[in-house]
mmCIF file of the C-alpha atoms, coordinates in Angstrom:
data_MODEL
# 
_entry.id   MODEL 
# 
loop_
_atom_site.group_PDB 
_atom_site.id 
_atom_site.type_symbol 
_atom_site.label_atom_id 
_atom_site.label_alt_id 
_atom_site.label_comp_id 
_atom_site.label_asym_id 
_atom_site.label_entity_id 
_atom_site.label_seq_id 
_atom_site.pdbx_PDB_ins_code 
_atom_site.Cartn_x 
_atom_site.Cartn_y 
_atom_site.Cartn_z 
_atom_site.occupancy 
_atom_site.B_iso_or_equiv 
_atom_site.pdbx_formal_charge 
_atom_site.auth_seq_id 
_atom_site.auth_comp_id 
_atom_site.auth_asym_id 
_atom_site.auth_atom_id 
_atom_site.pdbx_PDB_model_num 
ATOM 1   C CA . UNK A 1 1   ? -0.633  -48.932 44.930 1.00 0.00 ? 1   UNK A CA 1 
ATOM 2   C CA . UNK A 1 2   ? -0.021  -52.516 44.856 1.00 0.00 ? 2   UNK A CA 1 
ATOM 3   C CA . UNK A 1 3   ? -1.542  -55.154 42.069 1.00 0.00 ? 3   UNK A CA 1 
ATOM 4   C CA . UNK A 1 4   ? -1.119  -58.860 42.864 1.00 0.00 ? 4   UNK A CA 1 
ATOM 5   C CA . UNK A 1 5   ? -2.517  -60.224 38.961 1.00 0.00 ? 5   UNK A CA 1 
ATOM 6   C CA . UNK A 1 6   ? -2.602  -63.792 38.536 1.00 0.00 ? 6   UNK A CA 1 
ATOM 7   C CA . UNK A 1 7   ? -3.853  -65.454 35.280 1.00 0.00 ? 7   UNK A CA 1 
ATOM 8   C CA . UNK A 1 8   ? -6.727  -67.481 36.060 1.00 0.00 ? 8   UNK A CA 1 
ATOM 9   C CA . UNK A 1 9   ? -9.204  -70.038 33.906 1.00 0.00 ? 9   UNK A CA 1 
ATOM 10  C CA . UNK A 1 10  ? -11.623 -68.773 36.062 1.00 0.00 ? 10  UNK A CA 1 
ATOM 11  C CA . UNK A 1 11  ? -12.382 -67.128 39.196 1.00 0.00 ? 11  UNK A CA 1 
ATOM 12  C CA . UNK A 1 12  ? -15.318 -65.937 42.086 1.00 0.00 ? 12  UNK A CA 1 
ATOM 13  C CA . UNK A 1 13  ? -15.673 -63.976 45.055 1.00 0.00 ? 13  UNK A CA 1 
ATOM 14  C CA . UNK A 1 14  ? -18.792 -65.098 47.969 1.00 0.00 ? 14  UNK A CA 1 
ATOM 15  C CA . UNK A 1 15  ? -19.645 -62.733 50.477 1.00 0.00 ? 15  UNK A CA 1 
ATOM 16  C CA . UNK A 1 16  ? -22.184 -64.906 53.317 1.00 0.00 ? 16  UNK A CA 1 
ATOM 17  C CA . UNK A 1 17  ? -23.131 -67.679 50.756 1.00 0.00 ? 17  UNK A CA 1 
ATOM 18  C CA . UNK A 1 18  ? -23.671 -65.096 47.913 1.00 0.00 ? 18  UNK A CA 1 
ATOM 19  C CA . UNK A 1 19  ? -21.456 -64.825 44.589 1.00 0.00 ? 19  UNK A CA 1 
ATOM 20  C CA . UNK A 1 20  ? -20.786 -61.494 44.168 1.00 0.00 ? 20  UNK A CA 1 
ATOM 21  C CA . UNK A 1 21  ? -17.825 -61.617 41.390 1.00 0.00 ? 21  UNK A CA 1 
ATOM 22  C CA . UNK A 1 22  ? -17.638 -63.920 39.080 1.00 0.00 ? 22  UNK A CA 1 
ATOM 23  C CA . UNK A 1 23  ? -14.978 -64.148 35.768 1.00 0.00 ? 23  UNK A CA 1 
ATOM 24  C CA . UNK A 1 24  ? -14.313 -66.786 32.726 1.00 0.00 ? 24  UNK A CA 1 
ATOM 25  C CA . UNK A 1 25  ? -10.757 -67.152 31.924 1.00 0.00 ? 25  UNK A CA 1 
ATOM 26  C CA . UNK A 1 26  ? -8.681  -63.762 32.601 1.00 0.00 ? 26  UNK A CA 1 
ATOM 27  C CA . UNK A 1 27  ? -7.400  -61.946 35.775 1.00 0.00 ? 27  UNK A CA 1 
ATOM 28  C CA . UNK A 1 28  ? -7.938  -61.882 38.848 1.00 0.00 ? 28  UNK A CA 1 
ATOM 29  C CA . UNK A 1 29  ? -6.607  -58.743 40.959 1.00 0.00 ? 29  UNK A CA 1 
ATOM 30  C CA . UNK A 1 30  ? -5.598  -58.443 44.781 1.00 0.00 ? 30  UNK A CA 1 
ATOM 31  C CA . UNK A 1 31  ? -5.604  -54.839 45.044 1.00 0.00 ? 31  UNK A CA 1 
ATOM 32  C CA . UNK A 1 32  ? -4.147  -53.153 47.806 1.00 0.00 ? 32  UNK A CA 1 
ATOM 33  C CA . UNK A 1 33  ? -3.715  -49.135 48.522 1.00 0.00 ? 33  UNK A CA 1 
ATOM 34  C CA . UNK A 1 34  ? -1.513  -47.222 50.494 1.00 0.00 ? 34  UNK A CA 1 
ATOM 35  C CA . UNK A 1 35  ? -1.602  -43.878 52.086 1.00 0.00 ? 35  UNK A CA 1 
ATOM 36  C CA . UNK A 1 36  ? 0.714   -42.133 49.779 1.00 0.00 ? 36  UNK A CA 1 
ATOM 37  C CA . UNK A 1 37  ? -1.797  -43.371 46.490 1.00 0.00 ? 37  UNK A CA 1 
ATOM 38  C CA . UNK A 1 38  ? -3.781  -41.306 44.498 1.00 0.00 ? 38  UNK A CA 1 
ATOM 39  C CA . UNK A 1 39  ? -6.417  -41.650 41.476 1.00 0.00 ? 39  UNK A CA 1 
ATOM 40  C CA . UNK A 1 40  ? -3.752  -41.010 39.113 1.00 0.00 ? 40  UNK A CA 1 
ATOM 41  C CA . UNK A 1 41  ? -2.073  -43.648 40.352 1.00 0.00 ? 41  UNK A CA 1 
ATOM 42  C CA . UNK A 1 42  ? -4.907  -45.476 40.419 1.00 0.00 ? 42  UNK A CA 1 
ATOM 43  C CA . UNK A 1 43  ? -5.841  -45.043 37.049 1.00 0.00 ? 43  UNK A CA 1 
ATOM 44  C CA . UNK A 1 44  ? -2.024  -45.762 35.618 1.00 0.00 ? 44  UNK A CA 1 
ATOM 45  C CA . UNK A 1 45  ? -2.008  -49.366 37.346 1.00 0.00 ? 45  UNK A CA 1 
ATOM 46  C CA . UNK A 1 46  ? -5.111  -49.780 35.991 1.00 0.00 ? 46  UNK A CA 1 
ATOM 47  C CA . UNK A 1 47  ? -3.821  -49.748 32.863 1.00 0.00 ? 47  UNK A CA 1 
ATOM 48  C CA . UNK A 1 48  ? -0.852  -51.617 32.974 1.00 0.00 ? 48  UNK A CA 1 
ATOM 49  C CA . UNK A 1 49  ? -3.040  -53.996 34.244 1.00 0.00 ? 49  UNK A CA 1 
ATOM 50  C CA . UNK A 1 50  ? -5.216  -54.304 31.153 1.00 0.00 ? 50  UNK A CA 1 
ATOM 51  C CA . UNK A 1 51  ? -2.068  -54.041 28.811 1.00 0.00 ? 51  UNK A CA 1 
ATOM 52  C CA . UNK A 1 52  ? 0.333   -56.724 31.043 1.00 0.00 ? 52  UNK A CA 1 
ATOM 53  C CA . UNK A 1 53  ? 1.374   -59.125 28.486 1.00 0.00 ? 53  UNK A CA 1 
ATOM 54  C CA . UNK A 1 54  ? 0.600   -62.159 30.663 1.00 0.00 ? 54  UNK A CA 1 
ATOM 55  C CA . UNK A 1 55  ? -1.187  -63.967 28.032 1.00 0.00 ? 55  UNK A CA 1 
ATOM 56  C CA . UNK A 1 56  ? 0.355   -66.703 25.348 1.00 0.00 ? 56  UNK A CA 1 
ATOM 57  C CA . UNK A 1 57  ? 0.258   -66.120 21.245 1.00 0.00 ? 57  UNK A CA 1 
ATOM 58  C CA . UNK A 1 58  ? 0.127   -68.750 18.507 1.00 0.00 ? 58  UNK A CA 1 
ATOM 59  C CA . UNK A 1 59  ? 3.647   -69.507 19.541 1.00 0.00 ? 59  UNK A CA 1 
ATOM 60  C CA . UNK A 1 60  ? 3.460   -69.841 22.993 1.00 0.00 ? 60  UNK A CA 1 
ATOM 61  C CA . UNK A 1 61  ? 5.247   -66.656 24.155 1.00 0.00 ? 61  UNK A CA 1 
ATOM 62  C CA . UNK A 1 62  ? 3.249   -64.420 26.661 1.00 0.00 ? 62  UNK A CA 1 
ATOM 63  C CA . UNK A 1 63  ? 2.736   -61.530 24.314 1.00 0.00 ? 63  UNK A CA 1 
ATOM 64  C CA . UNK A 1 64  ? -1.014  -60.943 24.414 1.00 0.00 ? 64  UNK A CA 1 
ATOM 65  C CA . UNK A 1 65  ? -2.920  -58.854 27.419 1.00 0.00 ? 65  UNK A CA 1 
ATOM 66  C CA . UNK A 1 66  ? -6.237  -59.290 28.283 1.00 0.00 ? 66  UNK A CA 1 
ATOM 67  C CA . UNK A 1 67  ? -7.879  -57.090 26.309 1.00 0.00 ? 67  UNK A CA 1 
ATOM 68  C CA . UNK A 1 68  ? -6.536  -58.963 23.328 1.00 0.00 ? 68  UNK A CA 1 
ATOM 69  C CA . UNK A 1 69  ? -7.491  -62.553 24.387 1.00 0.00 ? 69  UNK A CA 1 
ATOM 70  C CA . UNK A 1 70  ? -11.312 -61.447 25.531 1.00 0.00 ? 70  UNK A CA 1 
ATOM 71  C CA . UNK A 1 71  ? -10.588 -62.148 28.666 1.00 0.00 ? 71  UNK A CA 1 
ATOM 72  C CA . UNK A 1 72  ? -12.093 -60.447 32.004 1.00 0.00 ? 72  UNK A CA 1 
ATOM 73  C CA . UNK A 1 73  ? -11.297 -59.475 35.125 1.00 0.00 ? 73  UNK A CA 1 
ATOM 74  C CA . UNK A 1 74  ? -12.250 -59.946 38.845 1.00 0.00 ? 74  UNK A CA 1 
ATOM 75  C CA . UNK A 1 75  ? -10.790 -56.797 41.391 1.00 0.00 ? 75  UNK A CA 1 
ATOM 76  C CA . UNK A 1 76  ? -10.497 -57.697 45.014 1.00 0.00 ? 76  UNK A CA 1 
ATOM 77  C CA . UNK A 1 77  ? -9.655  -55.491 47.483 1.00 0.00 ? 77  UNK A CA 1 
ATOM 78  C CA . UNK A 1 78  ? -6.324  -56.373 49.747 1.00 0.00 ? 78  UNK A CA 1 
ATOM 79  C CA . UNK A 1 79  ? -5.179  -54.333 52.503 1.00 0.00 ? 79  UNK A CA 1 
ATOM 80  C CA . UNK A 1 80  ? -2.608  -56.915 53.554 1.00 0.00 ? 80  UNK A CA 1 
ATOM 81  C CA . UNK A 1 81  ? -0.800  -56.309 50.421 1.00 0.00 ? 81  UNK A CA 1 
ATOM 82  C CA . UNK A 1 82  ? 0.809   -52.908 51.913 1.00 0.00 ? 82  UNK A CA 1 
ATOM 83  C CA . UNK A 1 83  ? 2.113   -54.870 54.933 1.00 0.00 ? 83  UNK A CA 1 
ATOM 84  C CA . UNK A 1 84  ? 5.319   -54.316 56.722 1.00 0.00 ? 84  UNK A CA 1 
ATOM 85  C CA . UNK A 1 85  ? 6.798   -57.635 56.878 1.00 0.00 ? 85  UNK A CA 1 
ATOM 86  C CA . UNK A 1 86  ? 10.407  -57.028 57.113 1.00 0.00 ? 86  UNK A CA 1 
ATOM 87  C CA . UNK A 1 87  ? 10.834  -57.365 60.951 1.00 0.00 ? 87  UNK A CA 1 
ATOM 88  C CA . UNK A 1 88  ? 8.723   -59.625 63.569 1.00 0.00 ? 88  UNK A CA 1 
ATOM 89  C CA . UNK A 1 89  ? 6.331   -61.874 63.488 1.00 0.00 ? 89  UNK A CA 1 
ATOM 90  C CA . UNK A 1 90  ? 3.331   -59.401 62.652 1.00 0.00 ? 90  UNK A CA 1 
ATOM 91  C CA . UNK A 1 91  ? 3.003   -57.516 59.430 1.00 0.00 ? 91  UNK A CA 1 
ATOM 92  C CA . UNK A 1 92  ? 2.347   -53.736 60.153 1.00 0.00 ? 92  UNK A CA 1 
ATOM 93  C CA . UNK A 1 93  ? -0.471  -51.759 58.524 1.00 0.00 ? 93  UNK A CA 1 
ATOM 94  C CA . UNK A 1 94  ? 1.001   -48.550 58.985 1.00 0.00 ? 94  UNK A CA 1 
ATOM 95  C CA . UNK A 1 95  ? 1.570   -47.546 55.386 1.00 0.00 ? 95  UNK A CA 1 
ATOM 96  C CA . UNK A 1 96  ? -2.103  -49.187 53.757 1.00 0.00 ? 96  UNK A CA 1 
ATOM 97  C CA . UNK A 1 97  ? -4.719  -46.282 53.319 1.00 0.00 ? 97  UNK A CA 1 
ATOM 98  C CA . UNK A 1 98  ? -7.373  -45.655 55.505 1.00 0.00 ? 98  UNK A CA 1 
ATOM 99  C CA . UNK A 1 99  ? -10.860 -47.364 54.622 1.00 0.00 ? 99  UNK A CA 1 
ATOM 100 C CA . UNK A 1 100 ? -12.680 -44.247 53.045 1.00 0.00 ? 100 UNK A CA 1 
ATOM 101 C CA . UNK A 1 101 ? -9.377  -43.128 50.620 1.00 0.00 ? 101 UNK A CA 1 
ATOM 102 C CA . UNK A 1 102 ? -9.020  -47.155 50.149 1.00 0.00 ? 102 UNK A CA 1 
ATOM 103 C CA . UNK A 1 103 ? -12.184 -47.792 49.349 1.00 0.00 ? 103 UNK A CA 1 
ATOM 104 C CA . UNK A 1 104 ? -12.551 -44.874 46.817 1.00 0.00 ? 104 UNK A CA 1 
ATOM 105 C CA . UNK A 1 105 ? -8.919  -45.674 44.966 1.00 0.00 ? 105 UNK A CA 1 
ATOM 106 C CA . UNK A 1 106 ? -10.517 -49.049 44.920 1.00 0.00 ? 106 UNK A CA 1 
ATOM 107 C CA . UNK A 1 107 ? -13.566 -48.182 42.951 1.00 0.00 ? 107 UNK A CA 1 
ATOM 108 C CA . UNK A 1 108 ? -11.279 -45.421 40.735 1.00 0.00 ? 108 UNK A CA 1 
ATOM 109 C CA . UNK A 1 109 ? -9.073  -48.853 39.589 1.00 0.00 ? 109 UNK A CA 1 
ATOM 110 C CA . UNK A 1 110 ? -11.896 -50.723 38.905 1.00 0.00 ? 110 UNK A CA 1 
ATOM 111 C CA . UNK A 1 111 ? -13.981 -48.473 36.873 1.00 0.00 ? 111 UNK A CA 1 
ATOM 112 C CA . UNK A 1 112 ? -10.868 -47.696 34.868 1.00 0.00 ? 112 UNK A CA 1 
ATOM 113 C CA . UNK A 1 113 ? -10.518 -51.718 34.308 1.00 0.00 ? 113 UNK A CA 1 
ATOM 114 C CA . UNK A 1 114 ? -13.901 -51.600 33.327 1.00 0.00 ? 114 UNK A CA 1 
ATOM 115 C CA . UNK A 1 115 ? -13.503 -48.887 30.820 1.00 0.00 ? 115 UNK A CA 1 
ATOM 116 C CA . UNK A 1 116 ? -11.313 -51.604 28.782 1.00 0.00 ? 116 UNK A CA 1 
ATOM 117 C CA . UNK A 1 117 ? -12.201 -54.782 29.448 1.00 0.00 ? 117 UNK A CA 1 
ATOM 118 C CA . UNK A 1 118 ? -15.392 -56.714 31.161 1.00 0.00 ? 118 UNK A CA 1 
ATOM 119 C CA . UNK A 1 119 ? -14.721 -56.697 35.050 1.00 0.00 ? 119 UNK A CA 1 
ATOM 120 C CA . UNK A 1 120 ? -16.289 -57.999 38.316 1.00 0.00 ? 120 UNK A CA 1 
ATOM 121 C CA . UNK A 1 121 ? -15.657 -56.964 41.906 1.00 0.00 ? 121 UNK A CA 1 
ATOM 122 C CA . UNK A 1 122 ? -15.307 -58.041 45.227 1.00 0.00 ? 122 UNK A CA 1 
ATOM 123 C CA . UNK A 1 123 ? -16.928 -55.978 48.032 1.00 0.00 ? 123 UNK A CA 1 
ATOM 124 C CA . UNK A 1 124 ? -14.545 -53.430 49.717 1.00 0.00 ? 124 UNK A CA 1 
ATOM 125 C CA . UNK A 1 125 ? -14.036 -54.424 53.416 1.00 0.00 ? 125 UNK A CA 1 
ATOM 126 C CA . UNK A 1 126 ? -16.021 -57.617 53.573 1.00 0.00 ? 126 UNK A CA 1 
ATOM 127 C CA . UNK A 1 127 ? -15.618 -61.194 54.241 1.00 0.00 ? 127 UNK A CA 1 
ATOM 128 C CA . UNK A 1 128 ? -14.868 -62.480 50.993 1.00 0.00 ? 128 UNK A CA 1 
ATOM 129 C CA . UNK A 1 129 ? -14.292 -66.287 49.980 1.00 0.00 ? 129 UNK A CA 1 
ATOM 130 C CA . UNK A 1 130 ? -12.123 -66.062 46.706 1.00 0.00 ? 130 UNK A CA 1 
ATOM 131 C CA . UNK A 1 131 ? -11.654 -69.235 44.448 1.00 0.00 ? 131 UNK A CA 1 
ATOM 132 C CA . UNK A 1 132 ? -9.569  -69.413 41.597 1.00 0.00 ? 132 UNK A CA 1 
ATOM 133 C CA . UNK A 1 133 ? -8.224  -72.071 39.026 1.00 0.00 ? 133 UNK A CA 1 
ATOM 134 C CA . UNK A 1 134 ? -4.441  -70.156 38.283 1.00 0.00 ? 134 UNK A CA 1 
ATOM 135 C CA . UNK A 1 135 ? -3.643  -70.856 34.746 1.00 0.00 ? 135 UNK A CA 1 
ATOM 136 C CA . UNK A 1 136 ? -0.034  -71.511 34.586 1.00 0.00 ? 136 UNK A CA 1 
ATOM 137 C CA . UNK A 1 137 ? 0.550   -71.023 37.666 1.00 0.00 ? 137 UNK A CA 1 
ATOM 138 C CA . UNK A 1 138 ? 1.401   -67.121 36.362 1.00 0.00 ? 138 UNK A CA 1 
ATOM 139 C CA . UNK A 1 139 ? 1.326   -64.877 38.832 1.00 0.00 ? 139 UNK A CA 1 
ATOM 140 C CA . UNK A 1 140 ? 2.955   -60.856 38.518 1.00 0.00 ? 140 UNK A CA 1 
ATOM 141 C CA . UNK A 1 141 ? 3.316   -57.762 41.464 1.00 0.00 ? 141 UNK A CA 1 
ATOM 142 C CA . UNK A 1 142 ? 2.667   -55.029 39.931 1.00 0.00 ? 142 UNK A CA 1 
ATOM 143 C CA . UNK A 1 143 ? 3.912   -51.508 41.961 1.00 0.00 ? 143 UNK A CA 1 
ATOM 144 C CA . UNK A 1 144 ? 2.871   -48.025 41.082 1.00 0.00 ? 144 UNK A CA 1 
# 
């Protein structure tokens, strides 16, 4: 299971002219799922997630997670992230998670965010327009 985090002032998600997600200042997540994932997994990224010291103290080192800052965060589903793109001009899928498992990893992740901190969503499988002021820019892969 793959986390893309990126510290953000703000951030929103539109699906057909709609917003569907939409967070203040803390992070915003590309999630993406492979086939070899599981909830425990799922649940263990979530929470180095919410405890990622990303976030600057009083002295300006990053030290503080979201959870300590008040921050939120905005989950968007990714199944590029799992892409092959070591050979060729087009990334192979072969080792992202089928739609159903996907899907249900997804919502595992984010309802373990939202045990700790305030978080939106995107909508699994759709369209989605994201928009994003990055704060920094500070952006971290996370890999379970």
């Amino acid at each position: 299971m793959i986390a893309l985090i990126q510290r953000v002032q703000h951030a929103q998600v539109v699906v057909d002219d709609e917003v569907i997600g939409k967070i203040g200042p803390g992070l915003l997540v590309f999630l993406g799922v492979e086939k070899d994932d599981d909830e425990a997994k799922a649940k263990r990224l979530a929470e180095r997630v919410c405890n990622y010291r990303m976030f600057e103290d009083e002295h300006g080192k990053m030290n503080l997670n979201v959870q300590q800052t008040g921050g939120e965060v905005l989950v968007v589903s990714q199944f590029t992230l799992p892409a092959d793109t070591q050979k060729g001009n087009r990334p192979s899928f072969s080792s992202a998670a089928s739609g159903e498992f996907a899907d249900h990893l997804y919502q595992v992740f984010s309802a373990a965010c939202a045990d700790k901190v305030m978080t939106e969503n995107g909508r699994f499988a759709a369209d989605m327009k994201v928009s994003l002021l990055n704060d920094g820019p500070v952006t971290f892969w996370l890999q379970i």
